[in-house]
N, C-alpha and C positions, 0 to 999 in steps of 0.2 A: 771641286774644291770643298775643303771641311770647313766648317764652322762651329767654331768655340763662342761662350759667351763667358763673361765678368758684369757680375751684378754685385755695385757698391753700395753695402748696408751697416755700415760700420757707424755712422753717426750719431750722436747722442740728438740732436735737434732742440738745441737751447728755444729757440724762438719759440719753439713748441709749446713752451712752459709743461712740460710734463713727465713723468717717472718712467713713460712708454717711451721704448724707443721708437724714433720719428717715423719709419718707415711700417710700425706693425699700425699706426693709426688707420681706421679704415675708411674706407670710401666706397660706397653703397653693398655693403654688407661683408665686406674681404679687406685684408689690411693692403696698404702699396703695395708693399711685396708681391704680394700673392697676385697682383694685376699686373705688374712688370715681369716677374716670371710667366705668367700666362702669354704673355705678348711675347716674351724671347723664345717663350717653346715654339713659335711658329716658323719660326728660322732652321729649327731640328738641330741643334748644337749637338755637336758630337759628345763633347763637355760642356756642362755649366759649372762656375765656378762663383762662390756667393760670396764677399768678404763681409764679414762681422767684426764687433768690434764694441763697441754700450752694450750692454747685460746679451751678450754672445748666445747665451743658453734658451733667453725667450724669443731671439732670431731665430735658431736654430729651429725650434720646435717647429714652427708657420713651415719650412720648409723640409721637412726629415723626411731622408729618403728618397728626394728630388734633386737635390744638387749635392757637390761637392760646398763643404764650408773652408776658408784658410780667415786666419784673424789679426786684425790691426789692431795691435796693444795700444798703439801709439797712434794719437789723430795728427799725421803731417802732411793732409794732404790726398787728392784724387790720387797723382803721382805715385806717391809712396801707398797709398790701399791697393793700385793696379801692381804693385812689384810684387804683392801680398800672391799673388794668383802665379806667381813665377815657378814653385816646384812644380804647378802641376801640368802648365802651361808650355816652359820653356823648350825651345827645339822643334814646337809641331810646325807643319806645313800648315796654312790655310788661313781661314781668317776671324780675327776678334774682335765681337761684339763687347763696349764699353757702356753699361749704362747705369745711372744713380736709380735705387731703389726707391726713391723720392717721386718717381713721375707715371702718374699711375693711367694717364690719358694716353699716352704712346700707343696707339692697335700694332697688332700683329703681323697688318697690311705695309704700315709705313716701313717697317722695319724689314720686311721683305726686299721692298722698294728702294732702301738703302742697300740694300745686302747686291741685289742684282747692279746698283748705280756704279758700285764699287770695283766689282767685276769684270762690268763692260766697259769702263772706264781704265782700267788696270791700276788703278792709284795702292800707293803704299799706305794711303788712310784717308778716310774719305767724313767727312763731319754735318751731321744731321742740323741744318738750320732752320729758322722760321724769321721771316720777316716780321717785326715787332711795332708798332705804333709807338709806346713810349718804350727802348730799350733800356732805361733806366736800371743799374744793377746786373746787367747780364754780359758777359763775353763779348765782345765783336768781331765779326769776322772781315778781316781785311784782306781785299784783293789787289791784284796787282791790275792796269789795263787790258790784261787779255781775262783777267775774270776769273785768274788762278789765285787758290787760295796761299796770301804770304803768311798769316800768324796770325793765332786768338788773343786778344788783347783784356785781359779783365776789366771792370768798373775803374777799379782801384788804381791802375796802372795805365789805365788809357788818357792821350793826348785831349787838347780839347775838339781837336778833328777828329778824331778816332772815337769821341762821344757821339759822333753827329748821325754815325751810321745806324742804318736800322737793323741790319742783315744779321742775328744772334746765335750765340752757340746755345744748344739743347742739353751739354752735356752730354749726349749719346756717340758716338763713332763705331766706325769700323776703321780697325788695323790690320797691316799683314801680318799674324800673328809674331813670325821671326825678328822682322823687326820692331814691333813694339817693344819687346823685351831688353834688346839690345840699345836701343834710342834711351830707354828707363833710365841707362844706367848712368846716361850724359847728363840729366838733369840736374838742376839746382834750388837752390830755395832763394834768388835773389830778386826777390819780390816783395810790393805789400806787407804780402801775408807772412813771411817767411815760410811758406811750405813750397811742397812738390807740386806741382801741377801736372797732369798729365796734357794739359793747352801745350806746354811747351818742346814735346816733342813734336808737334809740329812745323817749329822751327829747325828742329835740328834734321828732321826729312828735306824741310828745303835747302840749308846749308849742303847737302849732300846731292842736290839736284834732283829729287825723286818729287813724284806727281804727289801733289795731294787735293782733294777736291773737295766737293760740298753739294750735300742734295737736302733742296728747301722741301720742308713742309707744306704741304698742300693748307692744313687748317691749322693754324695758330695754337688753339685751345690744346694738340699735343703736347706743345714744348712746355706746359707745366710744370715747374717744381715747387712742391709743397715743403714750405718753411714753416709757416707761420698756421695759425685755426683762422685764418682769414683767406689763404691759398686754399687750405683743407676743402673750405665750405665752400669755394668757387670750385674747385674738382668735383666735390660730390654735385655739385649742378650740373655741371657738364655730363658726366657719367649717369644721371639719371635721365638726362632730357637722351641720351641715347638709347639707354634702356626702353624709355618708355616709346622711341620712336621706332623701335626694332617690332615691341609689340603692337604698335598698332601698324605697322605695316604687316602683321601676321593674323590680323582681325581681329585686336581687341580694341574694345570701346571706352575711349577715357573722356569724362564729362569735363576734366579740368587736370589736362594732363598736367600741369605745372605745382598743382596742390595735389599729384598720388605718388608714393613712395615707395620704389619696386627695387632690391634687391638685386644683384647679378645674377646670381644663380636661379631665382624663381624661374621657373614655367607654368605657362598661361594658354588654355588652350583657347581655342576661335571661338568668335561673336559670345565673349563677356564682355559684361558690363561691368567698368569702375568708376563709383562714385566720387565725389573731392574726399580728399583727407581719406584715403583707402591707403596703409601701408600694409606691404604683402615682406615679410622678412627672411630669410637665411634658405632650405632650401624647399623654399614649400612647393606647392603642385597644385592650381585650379583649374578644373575639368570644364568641358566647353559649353557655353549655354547658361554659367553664374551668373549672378548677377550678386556684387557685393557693393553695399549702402554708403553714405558718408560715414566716416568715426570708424570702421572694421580695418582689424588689428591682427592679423593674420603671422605667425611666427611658427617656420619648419612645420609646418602643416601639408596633407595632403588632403584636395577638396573632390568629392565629385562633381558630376556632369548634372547640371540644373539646378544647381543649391541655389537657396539664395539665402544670403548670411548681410543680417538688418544688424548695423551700428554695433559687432559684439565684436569679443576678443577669442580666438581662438589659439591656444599654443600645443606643438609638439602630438598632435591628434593627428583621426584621421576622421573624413565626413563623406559618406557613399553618397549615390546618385540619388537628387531629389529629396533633399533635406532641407528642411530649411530650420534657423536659427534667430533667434533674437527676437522685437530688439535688446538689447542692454542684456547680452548673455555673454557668458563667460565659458568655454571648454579648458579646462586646464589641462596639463600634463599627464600623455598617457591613456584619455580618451578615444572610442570608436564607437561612433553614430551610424548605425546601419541604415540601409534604403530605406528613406520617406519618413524619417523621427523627424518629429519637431519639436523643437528645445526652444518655448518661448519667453519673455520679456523677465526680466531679472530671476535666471533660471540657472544654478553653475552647475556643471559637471566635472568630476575631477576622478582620473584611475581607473574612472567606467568604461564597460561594454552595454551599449541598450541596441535593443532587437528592432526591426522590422517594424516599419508604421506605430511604434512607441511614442507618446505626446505627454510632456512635462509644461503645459502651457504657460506657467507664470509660480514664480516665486516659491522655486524647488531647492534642496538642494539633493542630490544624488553624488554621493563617496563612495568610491571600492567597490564598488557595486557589479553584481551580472544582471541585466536587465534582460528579458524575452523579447519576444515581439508583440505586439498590438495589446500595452501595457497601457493605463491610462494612470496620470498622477495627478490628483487635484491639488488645487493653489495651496500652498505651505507645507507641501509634506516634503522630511527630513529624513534621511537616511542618515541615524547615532554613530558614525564609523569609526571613534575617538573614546579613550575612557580616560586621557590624560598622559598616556604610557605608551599603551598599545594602541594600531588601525586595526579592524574587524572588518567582514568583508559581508554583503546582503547579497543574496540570490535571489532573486523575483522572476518568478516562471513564466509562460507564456499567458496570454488572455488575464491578465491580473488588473481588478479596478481598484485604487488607493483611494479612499475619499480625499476630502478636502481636510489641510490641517491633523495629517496623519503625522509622528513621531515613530519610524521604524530602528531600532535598538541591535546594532548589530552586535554580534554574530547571530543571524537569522535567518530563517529560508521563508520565502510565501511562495505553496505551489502553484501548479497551473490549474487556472482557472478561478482560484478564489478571490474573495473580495474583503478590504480592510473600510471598516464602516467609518466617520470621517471622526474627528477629533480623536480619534485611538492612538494609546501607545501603546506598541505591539514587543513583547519580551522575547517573544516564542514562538518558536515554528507553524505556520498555519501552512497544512494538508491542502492537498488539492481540493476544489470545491468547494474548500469552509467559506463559511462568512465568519472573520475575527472584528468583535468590538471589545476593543477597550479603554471604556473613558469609563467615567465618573459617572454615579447614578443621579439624574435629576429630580429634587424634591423641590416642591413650590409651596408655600406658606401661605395659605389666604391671608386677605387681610393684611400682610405683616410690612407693606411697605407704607398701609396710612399711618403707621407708626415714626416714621421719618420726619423730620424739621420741614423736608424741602417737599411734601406731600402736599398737593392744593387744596388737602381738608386741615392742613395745621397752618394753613398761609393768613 
C-alpha cells in the first residue's frame, strides 16, 4: 500500500503573540516543521503534501524542495486546509497521513505504529490518541461498548459526559486516501466554531458503516500541540531531555543533564565531558575525549578529539585535536585552530588560521590573520586588521616570538623565525630571522621626579 502525507501549516498562531508564523517557531534548534516533516519521512510518503497559508513564502522556504506546497487563502478550518491537498491527492489508492505542523514531539516510531495499526486493522481511518490526565481543550474520542470509535467530540461542542473522558484526539490520522476526499465533501461548518473540521468525517465513515479505529499513544508528552510560548517551552523540555538521553546512552558525560542545551542536529562523540550550562547549537561536531566547562557556548562549530574548551564561546570555526581554549575566550566566525593551539583567558580570535602548537595565552587579539606553527603571543598583542573602511590581513610565519604588549599593523608579514621585541608597533614587514623593535626610546631624567608636589623630599 502507498502512503501519502498532508502536513497542516497554514496557521497564523494568534496565541503565539508573534509575526512568525506558528509552526517556523523552533524547538531545540529546527522549527516544528522541520520535526514533523522529519518524523512523516519515516513513513516514506510517496507524496508529501504541505498546506501553507500566514506569510506562505517564509513556510515555503523551511521546506524547498522537500514537499509539494498547495495554499489556504482562507483559515476555515482543518477540514477545509485538508481539501487544500485535493488536486494533488484526489483518486490515489493508498493511504493519508493527516498531521498539524504544530507537534513537533510525534517520532517517527509512533507514526509507523499508526500506519501498520491501520493496515492490519483494515479501517477506513484510524486516529492517533493519548490518554490525557486533565483533557481539558482537547477533542474526545467517544467509543461505543465494543470500543469502536463513534465521533470526535471538540471542547467547545462536548456534552458534560463527553467532558469527563480522558481518551483525546492528537490531531494526527490516517485515512484511506479515496475516501478522505470524498467524505470532504459531505462536511459542514455547523459547529462552535463555524468551520470545517476534518473530526467530522469521521462521522460520516460511521453513518456509512465503515470501521474506524484509534491507536493510543504509548507516551503522552507526543500528543503535543504548541499554541502558546508556554506549550513551546514545555516541547523544548521534552525534546532536549531526549536529546540529551540519546547521548548519554552513546557515552557522553553530563554533570547536570537538565542545565545542558544540546541542539538536534549536533554530534557528540564518546566519553565527553559536559559541564552545567554547556550549550552546544546548530550543526556543530565534538570529537571524543572533550571535555567542555560550565558557560561554553558552542554554535555550528566542529571540535576535535581531546580539546578541552574552559567557559568560552566558540562560533561557526573549526578546532583540531588537542586544543585547548579559554577560560573566557572567544573564536568568532570563520576561525581554524590547528592541533595543540592554545587560545587562553580573554583571548578572541576572528577570520584566523593559527598553526600547530601556537599559544595566545591571555588577552590577544588575533583578526584575519595566517598564523604558523609554534607561534608564541605574549599578553596584549593586537593584530590592526581595520583602518575604518577596509580589513587587512597579517601573515606570521612559523617559530615567530611576539613579545608582550606588541601592536601588529596590518597589512604585514613577520617571517619565520623572527622575533617582535615587546611594546612594539610593527608597520613593516619583518624578514625571516630579524628581531623588529618598535617602540619609543627610553630617557630618564635624574633627579627630576624630586621636583613633583607628591615627592617625600617636598612632603
Amino acid at each position: 500500500m502507498t502512503n501519502y502525507a498532508i502536513i497542516l501549516a497554514a496557521g497564523k498562531g494568534t496565541r503565539m503573540k508573534s509575526d512568525l508564523p506558528k509552526v517556523l517557531h523552533q524547538v531545540a534548534g529546527i522549527s516544528m516543521l522541520e520535526h514533523v516533516f522529519r518524523s512523516v519521512s519515516s513513513i516514506e510518503p510517496a507524496k508529501t503534501v504541505t498546506v501553507v497559508g500566514h506569510k506562505a513564502d517564509l513556510v515555503e522556504q523551511v521546506l524547498s524542495g522537500q514537499t509539494e506546497f498547495v495554499r489556504q487563502t482562507e483559515q476555515l478550518g482543518t477540514g477545509h486546509a485538508v481539501r487544500m491537498a485535493e488536486p494533488v491527492l484526489a483518486g490515489l489508492p493508498g493511504q493519508t497521513l493527516v498531521i498539524a505542523g504544530d507537534t513537533p514531539l510525534i517520532t517517527g516510531d509512533s507514526l509507523k505504529h499508526l500506519i501498520d495499526f491501520h493496515i492490519n486493522h483494515k479501517n477506513v481511518a484510524t486516529i492517533l490518541t493519548a490518554e490525557a490526565d486533565n483533557p481539558f481543550g482537547y477533542g474526545r474520542i467517544v467509543r461505543n461498548q465494543h470500543g469502536e470509535v463513534l465521533k470526535i467530540v471538540e471542547q467547545k461542542d462536548a456534552s458534560d459526559f463527553e467532558q469527563q473522558i480522558k481518551e483525546i484526539n492528537t490531531g494526527t490520522y490516517i485515512f484511506d486516501n479515496e475516501r478522505l476526499f470524498e467524505a470532504l465533501k459531505k462536511i459542514n461548518t455547523d459547529n462552535a466554531q463555524g468551520e470545517y473540521y476534518i473530526t467530522d468525517v469521521i462521522g460520516i465513515f460511521r453513518e456509512n458503516g465503515e470501521k474506524v479505529g484509534a491507536y493510543t499513544l504509548a507516551d503522552f508528552d507526543e500528543s503535543l500541540g504548541v499554541n502558546d510560548r508556554v506549550a513551546l517551552a514545555t516541547a523544548e523540555g521534552v525534546m532536549r531531555r531526549r536529546i540529551n538521553q540519546a547521548h548519554m546512552v552513546n557515552g557522553v558525560s553530563f554533570v547536570h543533564p537538565e542545565a545542558t542545551y544540546i541542539d538536534i542536529d549536533v554530534e557528540i562523540g564518546p566519553e565527553v565531558q559536559l559541564e552545567a550550562n554547556v550549550t552546544i547549537k546548530g550543526k556543530s561536531k565534538i570529537g571524543a575525549q572533550s571535555v567542555l566547562t560550565n558557560g561554553t557556548y558552542i554554535v555550528d562549530a566542529v571540535i576535535g578529539e581531546r580539546t578541552v574548551i574552559t567557559n568560552s564561546m566558540i562560533e561557526e570555526s573549526t578546532v583540531a585535536d588537542g586544543v585547548t581554549v579559554g577560560p573566557y575566550a572567544h573564536i568568532r566566525p570563520g576561525s581554524s585552530l590547528a592541533k595543540d593551539v592554545h587560545v587562553g583567558n580573554f583571548v578572541e580570535v576572528k577570520g584566523s588560521s593559527i598553526g600547530e602548537n601556537t599559544k595566545a595565552g591571555h588577552l590577544t587579539y588575533i583578526g584575519n590573520a595566517e598564523v604558523g606553527a609554534n607561534v608564541n603571543f605574549g599578553a596584549g598583542t593586537i593584530t590592526v586588521n581595520y583602518d575604518g573602511q577596509k580589513k587587512y590581513k597579517t601573515v606570521i610565519g612559523d617559530n615567530v616570538f611576539v613579545g608582550s604588549n606588541s601592536t601588529i599593523i596590518a597589512p604585514v608579514e613577520l617571517g619565520d623565525n623572527s622575533l617582535v621585541g615587546a611594546g612594539s608597533t610593527i608597520t613593516k614587514d619583518v624578514p625571516a630571522d630579524a628581531i623588529a623593535l618598535g617602540r619609543g626610546r627610553q630617557i630618564n631624567k635624574e633627579d627630576y621626579a624630586k621636583r613633583l608636589p607628591h615627592h617625600p623630599a617636598n612632603q
